[in-house]
Each structure stands twice: as C-alpha cells, then as structure tokens.
C-alpha positions in Angstrom: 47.4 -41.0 -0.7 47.2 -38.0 1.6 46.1 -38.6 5.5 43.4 -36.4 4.8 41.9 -38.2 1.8 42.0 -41.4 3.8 40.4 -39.9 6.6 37.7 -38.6 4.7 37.3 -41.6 2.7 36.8 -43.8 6.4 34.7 -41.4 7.6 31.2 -41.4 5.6 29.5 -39.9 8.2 32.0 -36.6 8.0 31.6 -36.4 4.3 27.7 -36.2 4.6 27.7 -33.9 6.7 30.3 -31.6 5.0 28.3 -32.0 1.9 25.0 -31.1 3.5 26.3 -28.2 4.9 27.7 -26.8 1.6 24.6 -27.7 0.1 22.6 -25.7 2.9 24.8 -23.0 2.9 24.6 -22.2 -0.7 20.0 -22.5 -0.8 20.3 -19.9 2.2 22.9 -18.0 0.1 21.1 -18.2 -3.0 17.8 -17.3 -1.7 18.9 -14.5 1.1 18.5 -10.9 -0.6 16.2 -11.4 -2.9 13.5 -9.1 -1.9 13.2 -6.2 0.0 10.4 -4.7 2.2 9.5 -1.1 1.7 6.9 0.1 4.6 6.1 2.9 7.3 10.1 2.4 8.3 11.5 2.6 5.1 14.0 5.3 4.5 11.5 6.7 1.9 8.2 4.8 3.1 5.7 4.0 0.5 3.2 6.4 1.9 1.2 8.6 -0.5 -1.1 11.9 0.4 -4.4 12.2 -1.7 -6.8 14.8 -2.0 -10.8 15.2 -3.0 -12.7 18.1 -3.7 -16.2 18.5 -4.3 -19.2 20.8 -4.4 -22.8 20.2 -4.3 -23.4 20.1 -7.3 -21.2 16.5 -7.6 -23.7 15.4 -5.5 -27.0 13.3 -6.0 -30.4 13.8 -4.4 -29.5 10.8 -2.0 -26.1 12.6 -0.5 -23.6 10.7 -2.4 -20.5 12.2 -4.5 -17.9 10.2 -6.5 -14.7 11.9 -7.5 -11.2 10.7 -8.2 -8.3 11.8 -5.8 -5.4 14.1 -6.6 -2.0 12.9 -5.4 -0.6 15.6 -2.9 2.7 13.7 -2.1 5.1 12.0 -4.3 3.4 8.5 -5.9 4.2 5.0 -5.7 6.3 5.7 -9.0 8.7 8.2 -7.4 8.7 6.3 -4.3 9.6 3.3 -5.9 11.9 4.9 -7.9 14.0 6.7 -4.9 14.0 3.3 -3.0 15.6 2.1 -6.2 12.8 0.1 -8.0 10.3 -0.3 -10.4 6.7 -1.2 -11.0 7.9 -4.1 -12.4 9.9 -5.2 -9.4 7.1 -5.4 -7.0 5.8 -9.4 -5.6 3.6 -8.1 -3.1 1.7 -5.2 -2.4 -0.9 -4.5 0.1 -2.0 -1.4 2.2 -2.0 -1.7 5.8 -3.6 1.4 6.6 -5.5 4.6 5.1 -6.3 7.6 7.2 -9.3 9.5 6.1 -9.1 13.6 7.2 -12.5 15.8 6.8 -10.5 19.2 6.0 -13.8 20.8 5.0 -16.8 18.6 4.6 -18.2 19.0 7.8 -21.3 16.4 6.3 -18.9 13.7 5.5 -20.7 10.6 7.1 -19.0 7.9 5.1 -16.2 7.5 2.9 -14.7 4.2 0.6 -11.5 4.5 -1.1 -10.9 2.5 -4.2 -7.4 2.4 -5.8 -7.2 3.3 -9.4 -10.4 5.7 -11.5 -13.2 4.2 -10.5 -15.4 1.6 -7.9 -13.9 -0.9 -9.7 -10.8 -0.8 -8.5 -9.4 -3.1 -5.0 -11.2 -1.2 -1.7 -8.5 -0.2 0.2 -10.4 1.5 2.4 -13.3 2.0 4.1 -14.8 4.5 6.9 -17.3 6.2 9.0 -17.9 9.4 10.8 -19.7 10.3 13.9 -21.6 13.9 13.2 -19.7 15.7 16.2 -17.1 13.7 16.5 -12.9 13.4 15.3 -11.7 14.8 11.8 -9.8 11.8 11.3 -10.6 8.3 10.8 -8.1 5.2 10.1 -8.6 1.9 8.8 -6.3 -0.3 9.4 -7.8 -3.5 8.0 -5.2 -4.7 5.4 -6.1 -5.2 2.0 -4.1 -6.8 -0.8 -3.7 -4.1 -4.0 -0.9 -6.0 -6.0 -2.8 -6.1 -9.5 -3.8 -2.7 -9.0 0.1 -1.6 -7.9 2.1 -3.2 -10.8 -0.7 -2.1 -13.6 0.1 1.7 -13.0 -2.6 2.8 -10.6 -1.8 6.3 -9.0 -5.4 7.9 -7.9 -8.2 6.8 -5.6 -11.6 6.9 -6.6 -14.3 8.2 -3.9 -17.3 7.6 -2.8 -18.5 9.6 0.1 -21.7 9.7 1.9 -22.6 13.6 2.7 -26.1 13.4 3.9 -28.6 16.4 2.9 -26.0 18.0 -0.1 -27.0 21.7 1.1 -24.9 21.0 4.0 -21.6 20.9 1.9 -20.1 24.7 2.2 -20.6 27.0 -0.7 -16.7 26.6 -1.0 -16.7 22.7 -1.1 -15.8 19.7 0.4 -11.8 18.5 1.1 -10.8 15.1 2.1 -7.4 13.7 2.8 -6.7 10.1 2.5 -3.1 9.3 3.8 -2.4 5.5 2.6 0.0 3.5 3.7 1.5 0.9 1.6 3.8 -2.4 2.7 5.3 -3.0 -0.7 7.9 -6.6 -1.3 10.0 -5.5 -4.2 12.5 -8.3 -5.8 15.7 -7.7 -7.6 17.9 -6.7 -4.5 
C-alpha cells in the first residue's frame, strides 16, 4: 500500500477535513454566478424615462387627471435584452427610486405612479409639490414591482392632483417620471 494511503487512512481527522472542504468548495461553486444585479451602475442601468400629457379637459371638477405614461427611453424589454436577459429571467425586481419632473403643469400638486394601465397596478411611487417650489421631486422609498415586471408591464398609470383645472395651460400639462429599477436576473 502506498505511504500516502496509509497516511490518510491513520489520519481521520485529515480525511474529514479534506472531504469537507471539497464538499464546501463545490456549494460555493455551484451556487456563485447564478444571478446577476442590474441597477443605477449597470453598464446599461435599468432606468426607464416616461412621459404624461394632459389637458383640461382630462380633468374632473375636483382637479384630478388619470392618464397612462408614454415611454421616452428604451423599456425594461430592451434593457433587459442589451444586458443579455429576459423577462423570464428576472427573481427580483423592485424600484428604488422615481423622480417626478413638472415640465409644464405648473398646477401639479400631487402625483402617484402606478406600474402597468391602470391604479391597480404596484405604486411605485408617490409625490408632492410645494406651489412655488422645485420642478422635481424624488421618491426614494423602495417598492417591490416583481409581478408587475415579469407579466410584461411597460407604462405607468397617473394620477395627478392639479388643483382648480383652469390653471392647466391652454397647451397642456407634461410630466416626467424617471424610474429607477434594481432588477436580480438568474441564468448567468
């Protein structure tokens, strides 16, 4: 018998531990590159640019107007796509933050963001306006979207808060939303 056998064979304590470390090694190894993160830092970041546009006559007697977003930038499809993914291929998905730009609705008190066509869709965000104050508002509370993500959902659905309706110009109201998206994708 080799010296090497024997010395193995006298030495339990050796073996288990040579075992256990192969055994270690290879769950680390099976488990390490599984998933990836795609977020702000992202070569192509999961980031998407809607628009809304609305007149007066969206509005109701109360000041409020619902309309569905346009998507300015590329959506989570091409996104996905460029970062070498799929719908499919997304765990996780949440939004960490959404940005909310008055480009020309001077009235615009209050805006909520829903993803997907209507209010009944995950909030992903949620904001208010002081009369005199900054054209841009963030919120950065994050909010889990992954239903919404994986089912196909592109648009956001608004619902903004415009106080007296005569106050929105004869040539509309325009709203940005900038959303940011931390997305865990598997098959790496």
């Amino acid at each position: 018998m080799p010296i090497a056998v024997r010395f193995l064979l006298r030495s339990p304590l050796l073996v288990v531990l040579l075992v256990g470390s192969v055994a270690w090694t290879g769950c680390d190894l099976a488990s390490a590159g599984g998933t990836a993160i795609l977020n702000a830092d992202s070569a192509v970041p999961p980031t998407v640019r809607h628009r809304f546009e609305y007149t007066a006559g969206d509005a109701t007697g109360a000041g409020s107007v619902a309309v569905s977003s346009t998507v300015q930038s590329g959506d989570l499809d091409a996104i996905l796509s460029q970062n070498g993914f799929g719908r499919s291929d997304v765990v996780s998905a949440r939004v960490d933050s959404v940005r909310v730009d008055r480009l020309s609705a001077p009235a615009l008190r209050e805006a909520e963001l829903f993803l997907g066509t209507d209010a009944e869709g995950p909030l992903v965000g949620r904001v208010a306006f002081q009369p005199n104050g900054a054209a841009s508002v963030v919120d950065d509370t994050r909010r889990t979207v992954t239903g919404a993500v994986r089912s196909g959902a592109e648009t956001l659905f608004g619902r903004f808060q415009v106080g007296d309706p005569r106050n929105i110009p004869d040539s509309g109201g325009r709203v940005r939303a900038v959303v940011y998206y931390r997305l865990e994708v598997e098959g790496v």
